[in-house]
C-alpha positions as CSV (number, residue, x, y, z in Angstrom):
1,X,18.6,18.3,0.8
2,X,18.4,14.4,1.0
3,X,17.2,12.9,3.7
4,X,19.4,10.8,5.2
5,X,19.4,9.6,9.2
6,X,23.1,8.9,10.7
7,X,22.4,5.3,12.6
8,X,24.8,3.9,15.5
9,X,25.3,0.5,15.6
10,X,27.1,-1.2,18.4
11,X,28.6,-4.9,19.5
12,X,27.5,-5.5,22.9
13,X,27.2,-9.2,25.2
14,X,24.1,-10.2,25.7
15,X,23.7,-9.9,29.6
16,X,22.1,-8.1,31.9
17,X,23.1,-4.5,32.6
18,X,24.9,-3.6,28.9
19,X,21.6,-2.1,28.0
20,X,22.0,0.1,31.0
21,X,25.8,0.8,30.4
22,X,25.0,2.2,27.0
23,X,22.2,4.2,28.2
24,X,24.1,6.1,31.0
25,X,27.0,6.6,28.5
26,X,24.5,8.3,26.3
27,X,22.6,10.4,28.9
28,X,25.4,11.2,30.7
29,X,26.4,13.6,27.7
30,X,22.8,14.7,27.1
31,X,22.3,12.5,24.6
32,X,18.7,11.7,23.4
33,X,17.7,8.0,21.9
34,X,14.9,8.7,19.7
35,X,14.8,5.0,18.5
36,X,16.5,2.1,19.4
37,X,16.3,-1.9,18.2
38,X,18.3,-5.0,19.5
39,X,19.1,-8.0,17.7
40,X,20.2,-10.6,19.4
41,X,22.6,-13.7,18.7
42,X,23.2,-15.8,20.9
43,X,26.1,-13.9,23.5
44,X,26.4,-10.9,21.8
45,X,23.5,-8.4,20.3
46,X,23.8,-5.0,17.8
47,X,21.8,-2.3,19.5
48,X,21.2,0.2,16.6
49,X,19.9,3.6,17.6
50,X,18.7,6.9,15.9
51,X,19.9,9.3,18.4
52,X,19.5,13.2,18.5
53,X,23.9,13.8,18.2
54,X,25.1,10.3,16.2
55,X,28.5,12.0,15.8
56,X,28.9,12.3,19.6
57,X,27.3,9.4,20.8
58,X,29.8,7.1,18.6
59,X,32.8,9.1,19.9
60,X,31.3,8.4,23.6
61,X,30.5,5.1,22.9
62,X,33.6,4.4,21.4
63,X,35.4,5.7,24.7
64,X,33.7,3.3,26.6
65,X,34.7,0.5,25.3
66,X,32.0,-0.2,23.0
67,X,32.4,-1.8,19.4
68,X,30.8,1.1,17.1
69,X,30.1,2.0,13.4
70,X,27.4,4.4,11.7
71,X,25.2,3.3,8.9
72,X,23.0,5.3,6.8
73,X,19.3,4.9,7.1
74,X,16.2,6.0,5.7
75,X,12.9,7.6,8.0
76,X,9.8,7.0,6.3
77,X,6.3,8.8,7.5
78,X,3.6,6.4,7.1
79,X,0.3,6.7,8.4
80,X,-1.0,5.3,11.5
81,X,-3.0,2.7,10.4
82,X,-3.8,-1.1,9.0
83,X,-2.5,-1.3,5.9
84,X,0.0,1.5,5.9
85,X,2.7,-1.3,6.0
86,X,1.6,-3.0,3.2
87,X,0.6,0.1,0.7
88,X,5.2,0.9,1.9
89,X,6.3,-2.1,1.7
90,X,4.6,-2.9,-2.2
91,X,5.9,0.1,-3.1
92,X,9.5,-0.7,-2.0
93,X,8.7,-3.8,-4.3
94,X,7.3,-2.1,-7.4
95,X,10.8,-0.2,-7.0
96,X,12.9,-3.8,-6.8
97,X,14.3,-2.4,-3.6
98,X,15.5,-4.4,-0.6
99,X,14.9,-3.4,2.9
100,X,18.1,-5.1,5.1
101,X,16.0,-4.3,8.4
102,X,13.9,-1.9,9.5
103,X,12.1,-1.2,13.0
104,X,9.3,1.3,13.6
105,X,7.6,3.6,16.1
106,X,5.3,6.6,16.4
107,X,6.3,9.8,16.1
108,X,5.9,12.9,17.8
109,X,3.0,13.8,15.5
110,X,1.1,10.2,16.1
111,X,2.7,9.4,12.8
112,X,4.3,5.8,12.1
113,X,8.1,5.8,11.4
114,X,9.4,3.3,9.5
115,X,13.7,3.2,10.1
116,X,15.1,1.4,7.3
117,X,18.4,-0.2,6.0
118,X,18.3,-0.4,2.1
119,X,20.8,-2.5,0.2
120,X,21.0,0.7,-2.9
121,X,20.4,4.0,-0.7
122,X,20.6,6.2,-3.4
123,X,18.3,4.1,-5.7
124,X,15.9,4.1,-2.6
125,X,16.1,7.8,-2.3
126,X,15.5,8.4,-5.7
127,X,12.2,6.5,-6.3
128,X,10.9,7.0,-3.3
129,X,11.3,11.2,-3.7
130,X,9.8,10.2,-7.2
131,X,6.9,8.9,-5.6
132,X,6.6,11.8,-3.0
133,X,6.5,9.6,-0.1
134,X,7.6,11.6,3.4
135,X,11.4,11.0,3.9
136,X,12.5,12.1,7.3
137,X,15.7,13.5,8.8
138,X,17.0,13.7,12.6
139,X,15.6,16.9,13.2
140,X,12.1,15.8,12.2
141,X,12.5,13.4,14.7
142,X,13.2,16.0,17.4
């Protein structure tokens, strides 16, 4: 099965309380955010999230009023510690693979998770099952 995570992605104005909007939206139809990051440019911001439903929470989203998209992304297990970063991110350039962005967090197993845009997802997937390294899904997230 490859190990692909379904991320939303959404246009919102940078003020207060759109943060809050997109949150009730969400857990008003039981919705779980498992990840979220928020880049900001000047008036407006992307919000990306890995959420437990992507499929619903971009139809909800969308019904509100929001501008949405998915994107595939990656879920790497790394381990909790200095250097973990480093020993992922020379492997991602031993393979001549380019991270877009990426945020992280720590799992439900005190794990580090490393959420990543590549530029060539299937080139990522490849080397990176090649090199056995701990590709998540969703449900792992759980």
């Amino acid at each position: 099965m490859t190990k692909i995570i379904k991320q939303i992605s959404l246009f919102s104005e940078n003020k207060p309380g759109r943060l809050a909007k997109i949150a009730n939206v969400l857990g008003a139809q039981n919705i779980n955010i498992r990840a979220f990051t928020i880049a900001e440019s000047g008036d407006f911001g992307i919000v990306r999230l890995v959420v437990d439903h992507p499929d619903k929470a971009h139809e909800v989203l969308k019904s509100a009023g929001f501008t949405v998209s998915e994107t595939d992304v990656i879920g790497i297990e790394i381990a909790d510690e200095p250097g973990s970063m480093n020993e992922i991110a020379e492997l991602f350039a031993a393979g001549n693979l380019n991270i877009d962005y990426a945020y992280a967090f720590i799992g439900k197993n005190q794990k580090a998770i490393l959420i990543a845009r590549v530029s060539d997802l299937k080139a990522a997937l490849t080397f990176l099952n090649g090199k056995n390294i701990p590709l998540l899904e969703i449900n792992d997230l759980l």
